[in-house]
C-alpha positions, -999 to +999 in steps of 0.1 A: +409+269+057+379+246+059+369+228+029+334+238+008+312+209+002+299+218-030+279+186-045+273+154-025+253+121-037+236+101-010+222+061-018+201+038+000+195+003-008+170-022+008+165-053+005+130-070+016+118-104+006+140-115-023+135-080-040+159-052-040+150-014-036+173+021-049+170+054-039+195+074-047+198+118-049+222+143-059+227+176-042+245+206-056+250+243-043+279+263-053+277+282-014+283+251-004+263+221+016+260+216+053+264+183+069+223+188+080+215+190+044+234+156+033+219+144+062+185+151+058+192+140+015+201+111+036+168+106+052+146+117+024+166+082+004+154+059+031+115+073+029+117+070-003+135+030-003+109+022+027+078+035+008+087+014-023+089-019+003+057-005+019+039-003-017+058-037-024+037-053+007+005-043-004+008-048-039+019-084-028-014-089-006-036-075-032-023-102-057-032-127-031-064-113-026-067-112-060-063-150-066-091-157-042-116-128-047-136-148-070-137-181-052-147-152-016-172-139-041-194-166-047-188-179-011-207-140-004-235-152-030-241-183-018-243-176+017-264-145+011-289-168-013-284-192+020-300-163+044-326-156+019-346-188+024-343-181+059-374-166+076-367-129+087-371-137+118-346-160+124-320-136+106-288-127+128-279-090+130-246-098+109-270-116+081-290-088+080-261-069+072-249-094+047-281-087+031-285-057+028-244-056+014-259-079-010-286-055-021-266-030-026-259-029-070-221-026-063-215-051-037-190-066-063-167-037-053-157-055-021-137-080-035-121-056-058-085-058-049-068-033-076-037-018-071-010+001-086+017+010-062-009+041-055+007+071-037-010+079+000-008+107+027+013+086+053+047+089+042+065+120+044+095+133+022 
């Protein structure tokens, strides 16, 4: 007589740069589980635990970018006020640019470094 798997419980635990990271799921079927289905439970724990590092990482550079987008920010200003007093003429290609970035009423939005552990298309479950 072989024995019915019934419920399981599958955990993963990370730990990434002094932080620690769950994921843990329960299955239940009364016809019984296959060893594919713990497995792939398994799997679907360590997306899970490697997206929450993967969210940890960038929520962790956008806090550093945070700290200095206001000190970037007026660097942007000053230079730009910097290629102003230039002649056209002797504007690079890249100042232009800069310029015309400048112009624009939301070039703010560049050193805008908001996040909120935001969901994206690149991880699958």
């Amino acid at each position: 007589m072989e024995t019915k798997i019934k419920n399981a419980s599958v955990k993963v635990m990370l730990s990434y740069d002094y932080s620690h990271f769950e994921a843990s799921m329960s299955l239940e079927n009364d016809n019984g589980l296959t060893m594919q289905e713990i497995d792939e439970a398994r799997k679907n724990c360590q997306r899970l635990a490697d997206k929450a590092v993967g969210q940890y990482k960038t929520a962790k550079q956008s806090a550093a970018n945070r700290s200095d987008g206001q000190f970037k920010m007026r660097l942007f200003e000053d230079e730009c006020k910097r290629i102003k007093a230039k002649d056209e003429q002797d504007r690079t290609i890249k100042e232009i640019a800069m310029l015309k970035q400048y112009e624009n009423e939301r070039w703010q939005d560049q050193f805008d470094y908001d996040y909120d552990y935001d969901d994206d298309d690149n991880y699958k479950y």
